[in-house]
N, C-alpha and C positions, 0 to 999 in steps of 0.2 A: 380447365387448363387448355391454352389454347397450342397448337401446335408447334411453336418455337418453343413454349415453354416443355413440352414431351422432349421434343429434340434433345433441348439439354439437358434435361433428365435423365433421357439414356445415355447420351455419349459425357453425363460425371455421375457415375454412379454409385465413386465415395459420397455424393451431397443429401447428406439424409433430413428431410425434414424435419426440426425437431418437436417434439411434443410440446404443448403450449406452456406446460409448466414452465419452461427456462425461459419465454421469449418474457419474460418478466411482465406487463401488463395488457398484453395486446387482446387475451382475453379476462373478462371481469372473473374474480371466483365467485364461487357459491354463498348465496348465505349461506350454507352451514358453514364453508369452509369462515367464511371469515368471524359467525359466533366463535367459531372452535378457534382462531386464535387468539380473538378477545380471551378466551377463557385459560388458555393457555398461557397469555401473557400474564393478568391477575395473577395466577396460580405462580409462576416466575417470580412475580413482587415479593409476594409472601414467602417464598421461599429463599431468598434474598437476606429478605428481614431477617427470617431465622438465623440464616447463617450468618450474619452479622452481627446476632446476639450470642450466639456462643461460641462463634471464635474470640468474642472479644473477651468472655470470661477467660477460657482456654490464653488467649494472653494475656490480663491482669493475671494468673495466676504463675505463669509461667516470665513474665516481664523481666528485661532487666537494664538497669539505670546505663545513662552516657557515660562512657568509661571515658575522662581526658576531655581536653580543652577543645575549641571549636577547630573545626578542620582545617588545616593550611598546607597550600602547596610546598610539593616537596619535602616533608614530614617523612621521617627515617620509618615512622612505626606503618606505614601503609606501604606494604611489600609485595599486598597479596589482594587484587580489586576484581569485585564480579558485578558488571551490570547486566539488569534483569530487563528486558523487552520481551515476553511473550507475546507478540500481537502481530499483527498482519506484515506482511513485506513490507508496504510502504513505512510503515512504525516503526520499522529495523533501519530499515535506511535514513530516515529522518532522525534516528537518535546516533545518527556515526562522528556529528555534532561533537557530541558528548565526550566519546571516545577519546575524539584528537586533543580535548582541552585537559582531559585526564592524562592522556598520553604527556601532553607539555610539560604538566605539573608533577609527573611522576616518570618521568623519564628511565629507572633503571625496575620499576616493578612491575609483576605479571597483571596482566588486564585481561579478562575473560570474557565471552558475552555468553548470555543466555537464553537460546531462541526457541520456538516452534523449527521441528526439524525441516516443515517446507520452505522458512527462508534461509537456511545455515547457506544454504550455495553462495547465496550473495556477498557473503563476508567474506569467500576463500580468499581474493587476492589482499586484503587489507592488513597491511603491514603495522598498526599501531592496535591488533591485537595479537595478543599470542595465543589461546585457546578458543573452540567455537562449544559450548555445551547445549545440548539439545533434550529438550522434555517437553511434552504435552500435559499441561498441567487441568487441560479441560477432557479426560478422560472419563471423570465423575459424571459428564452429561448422557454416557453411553452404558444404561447397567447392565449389558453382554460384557462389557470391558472389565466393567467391576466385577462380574462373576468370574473371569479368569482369573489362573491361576498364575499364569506368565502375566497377567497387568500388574499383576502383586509382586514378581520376583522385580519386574524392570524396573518399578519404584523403587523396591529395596536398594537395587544396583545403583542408580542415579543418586540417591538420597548417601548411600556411601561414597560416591564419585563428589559428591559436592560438598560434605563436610571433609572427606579428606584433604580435600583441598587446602583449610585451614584460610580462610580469607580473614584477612582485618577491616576489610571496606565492603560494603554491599548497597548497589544501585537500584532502588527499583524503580522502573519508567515503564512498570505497567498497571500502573493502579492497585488494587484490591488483591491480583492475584499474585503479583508482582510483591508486594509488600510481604507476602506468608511465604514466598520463595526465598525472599531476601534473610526473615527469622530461620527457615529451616537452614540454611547454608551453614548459619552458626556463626557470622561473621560479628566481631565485635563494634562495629560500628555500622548502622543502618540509616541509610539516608532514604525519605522520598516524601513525598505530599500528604501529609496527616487527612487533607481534606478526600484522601482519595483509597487512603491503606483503611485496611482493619485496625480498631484500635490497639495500642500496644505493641505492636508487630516492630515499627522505627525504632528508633536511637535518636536518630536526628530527623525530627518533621520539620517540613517546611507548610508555611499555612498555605491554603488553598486548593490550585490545583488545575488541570487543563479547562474544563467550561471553568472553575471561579474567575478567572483571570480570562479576557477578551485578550489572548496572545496566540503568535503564532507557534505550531507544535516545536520547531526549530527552537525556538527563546524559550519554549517550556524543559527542553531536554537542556539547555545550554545552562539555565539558572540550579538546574540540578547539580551539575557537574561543577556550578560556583560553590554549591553550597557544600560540595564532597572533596571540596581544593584544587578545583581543575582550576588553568588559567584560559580564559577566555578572551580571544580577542577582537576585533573588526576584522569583521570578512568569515568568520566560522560561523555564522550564519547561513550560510551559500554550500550545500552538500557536493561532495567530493564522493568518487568512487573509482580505485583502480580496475582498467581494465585489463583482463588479462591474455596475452597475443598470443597463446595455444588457440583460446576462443575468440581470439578476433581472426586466424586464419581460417577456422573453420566455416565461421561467419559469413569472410567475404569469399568462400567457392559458391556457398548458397545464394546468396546474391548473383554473382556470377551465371550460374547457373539461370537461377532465375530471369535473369533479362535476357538471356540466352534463348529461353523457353517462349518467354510473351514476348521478346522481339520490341521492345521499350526503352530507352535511349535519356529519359527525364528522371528527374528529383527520387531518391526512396524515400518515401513516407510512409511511417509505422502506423497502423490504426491498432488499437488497445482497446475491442468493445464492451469486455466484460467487466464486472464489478464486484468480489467476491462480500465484501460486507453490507448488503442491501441492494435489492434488484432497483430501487428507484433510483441509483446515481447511476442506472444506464441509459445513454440515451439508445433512443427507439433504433433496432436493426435494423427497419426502413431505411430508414435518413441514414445511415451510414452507406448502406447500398446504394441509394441515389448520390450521395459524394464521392464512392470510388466509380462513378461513372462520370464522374466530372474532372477527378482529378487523374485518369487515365485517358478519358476523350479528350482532356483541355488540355494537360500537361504532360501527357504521354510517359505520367511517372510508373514506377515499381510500387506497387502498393503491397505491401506485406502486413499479415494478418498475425498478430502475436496472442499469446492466452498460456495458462496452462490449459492439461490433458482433460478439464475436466471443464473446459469452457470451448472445449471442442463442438457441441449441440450451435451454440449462439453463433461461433466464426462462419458454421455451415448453413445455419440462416442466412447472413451478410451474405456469404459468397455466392449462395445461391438465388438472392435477389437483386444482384448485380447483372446487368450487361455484359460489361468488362472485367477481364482476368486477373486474378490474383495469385501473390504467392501465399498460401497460407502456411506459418509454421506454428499455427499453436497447439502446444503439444512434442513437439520436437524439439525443442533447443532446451536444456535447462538455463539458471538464472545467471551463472557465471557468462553463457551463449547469448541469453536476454539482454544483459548489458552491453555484451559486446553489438548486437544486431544494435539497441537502439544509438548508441555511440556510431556507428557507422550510417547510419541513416540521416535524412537530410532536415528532416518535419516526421515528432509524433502528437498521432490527434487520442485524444484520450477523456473517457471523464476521470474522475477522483479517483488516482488507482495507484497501485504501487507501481508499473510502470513508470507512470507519471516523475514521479521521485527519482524512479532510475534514471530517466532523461534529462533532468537538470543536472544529475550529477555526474554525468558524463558531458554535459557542455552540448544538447541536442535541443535543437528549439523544439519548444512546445505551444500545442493551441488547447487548452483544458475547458473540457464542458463542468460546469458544476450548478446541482441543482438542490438535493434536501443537504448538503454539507456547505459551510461557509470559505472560502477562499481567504479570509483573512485567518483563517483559523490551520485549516487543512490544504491551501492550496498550493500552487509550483513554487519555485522560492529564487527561481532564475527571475532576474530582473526584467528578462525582456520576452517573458512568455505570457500567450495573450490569453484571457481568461475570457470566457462567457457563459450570461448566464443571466435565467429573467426575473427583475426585483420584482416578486408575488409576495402580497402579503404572508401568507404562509412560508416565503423560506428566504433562509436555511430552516430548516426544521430538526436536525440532526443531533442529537447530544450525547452518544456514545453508550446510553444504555442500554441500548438494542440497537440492532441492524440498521440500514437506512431503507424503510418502507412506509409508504405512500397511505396515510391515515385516511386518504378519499379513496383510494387505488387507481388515481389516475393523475401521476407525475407530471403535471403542464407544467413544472419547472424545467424541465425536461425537454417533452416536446413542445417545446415553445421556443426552442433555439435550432431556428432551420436551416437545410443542409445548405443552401446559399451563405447564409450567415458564416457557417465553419468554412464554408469553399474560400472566401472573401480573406478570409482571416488566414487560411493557409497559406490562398496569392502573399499578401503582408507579408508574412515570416519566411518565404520563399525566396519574396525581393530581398527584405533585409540583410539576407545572409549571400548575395550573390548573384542569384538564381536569375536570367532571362526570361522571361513568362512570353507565351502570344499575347498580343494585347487584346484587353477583353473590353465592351463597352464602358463598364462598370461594376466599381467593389463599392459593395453595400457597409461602406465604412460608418454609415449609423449605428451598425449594429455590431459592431467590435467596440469593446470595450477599451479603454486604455492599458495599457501593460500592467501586471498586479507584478507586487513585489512585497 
């Protein structure tokens, strides 16, 4: 460490290095480590298998036939509708799709979602539901969990909170687990992907399923909602999300503040470096820290560092191999406050992440890194967000039955897209929206891809 590097050291001495586990590949692991999770995944399969041989007895035995004719909008007998999303923020967001074309079609009945309680926030301001229900249906993977005695009561609770309910319609747009959520509710009619439910579990299967069909997740939630009577029209493609002005005043004092603090006068641009489902769709901490040196030396922007609490290690990497100052709030705002920071900002850079989602759907230009995920499958869904990303034989490699990780452990999908490249690409979305830039010799527009849509 040479002596600037001490300096700063001591005068930030929240920036804690983090252990190398989070920085996702910068160190190789062990063989052992990586027999053991060969061995760990096999053991996964098989475990998989099983459970998909006797749940599926458990529903042949329990089964029960399509009650009534095929679904149609507006239909007096659907009074009472639950769509099931257990899956990451971005997955919640991208199924609100669904929502509004259910909302059209069914205009006077209750519509419920069903989430993981970490992204219920994001649903508070949305006016085309009326309940938000919460359950973690992947407790099974923790047997500390299972040996409580309280994981058993709050089951029970939930498990009577949701057949009380009495639903006539049940959505599941989360695959396999989504499909047993959807039979437990009790609802008389169960719509979702045969190719993707346990068997027996539906009412109404549709063939296939998110990989059988080469579609975007938007057209995969959207053809759901056709086939449960929602009306769907051009343009409900394109995510929507209210923002709400309790969290957008608190928002912009932060902001406020913060240019106040770093004395910066340019653009705010959100950087999003984490990646909760697979450390290989993050790009390298590096390169992010040489671009908020670029984009605070060059354009004298706010660079704001967003994450949850628990991506708080990776931001203190960035920030602390930056030059240049940040505002970091990751950890501090919750998701209703996330929305609102990325709606007020001017450019977010992100790889595949729910962010990402938030910011189309608040109307925020985006510049998306993507490497083991496909972009025509998972990517931004704003017409004129710029996507990059490097055509390697090996990717996308990503197909959602595990995480997105690196079968070599070393992502050049990834770092193969240099901080120049995303600098380049930021200038672009900067201009287009407005923005005056210094003039720079040259934007390396070889290496921006055309706008994905």
């Amino acid at each position: 460490m040479n002596l600037s590097d001490k300096v700063r050291a001591v005068s930030s001495p929240h920036l804690n290095v983090p252990r190398d586990d989070v920085l996702a590949y910068d160190v190789r692991p062990s063989f052992e480590a990586r027999q053991r999770k060969n061995v760990e995944t096999r053991i996964k399969r098989v475990v998989q298998r099983c459970l998909r041989v006797v749940i599926g007895v458990v529903g042949f035995v329990t089964r029960t036939p399509r009650l009534g004719p095929e679904l149609r909008a507006g239909s007096t007998e659907m009074q009472r509708i639950l769509v099931v999303r257990v899956d990451l923020l971005g997955d919640v967001v991208l199924s609100l799709p669904a929502v509004r074309a259910l909302r059209r079609a069914y205009p006077s009945a209750r519509i419920d979602m069903l989430v993981l309680g970490s992204s219920a926030g994001i649903l508070s301001g949305e006016t085309d539901l009326d309940h938000v229900l919460t359950f973690d249906p992947y407790l099974w993977r923790s047997p500390l969990a299972l040996a409580s005695p309280k994981t058993w009561r709050s089951i029970r609770t939930f498990l009577s909170t949701l057949r009380a309910a009495r639903y006539d319609l049940a959505i599941s747009v989360s695959g396999d687990i989504g499909s047993i959520l959807t039979r437990l509710s009790g609802a008389r009619r169960r719509v979702g992907y045969g190719g993707e439910a346990y068997r027996f579990m539906l009412t109404d299967a549709l063939p296939g399923g998110r990989y059988r069909k080469r579609q975007h997740e938007t057209q995969y939630v959207l053809d759901l909602a056709r086939a449960a009577g929602g009306i769907v029209v051009p343009g409900d493609e394109h995510l929507h999300l209210n923002v709400v002005p309790l969290a957008s005043a608190h928002v912009a004092e932060l902001l406020r503040a913060g240019r106040s603090r770093l004395s910066v006068e340019g653009p705010i641009i959100a950087i999003h470096a984490g990646a909760r489902n697979g450390q290989a769709k993050r790009w390298p901490h590096t390169y992010f820290s040489e671009l908020i040196d670029s984009l605070v030396g060059d354009l004298d922007a706010l660079v704001v560092l967003t994450g949850a609490p628990g991506e708080l290690p990776l931001a203190n990497a960035v920030e602390y191999g930056a030059r240049e100052h940040v505002l970091n709030l990751v950890g501090k705002t919750n998701l209703l406050e996330l929305a609102a920071l990325l709606a007020a900002s001017d450019l977010l850079i992100t790889g595949d992440s729910g962010p990402m989602h938030i910011a189309c759907a608040v109307k925020t230009p985006v510049v998306a890194l993507h490497g083991p995920t496909d972009p025509a499958l998972s990517g931004p869904t704003a017409p004129d967000a710029i996507v990059l990303r490097r055509d390697l034989w090996c990717s996308p490699c990503y197909d959602a039955s595990a995480t997105a990780e690196c079968r070599f452990g070393n992502p050049v999908c990834m770092k193969g897209i240099a901080p120049a490249m995303v600098f380049a690409a930021a200038r672009r979305q900067l201009r287009r929206n407005g923005w005056e830039l210094p003039a720079q010799a040259r934007d390396d527009v070889h290496a921006i891809s055309a706008p994905h849509s």
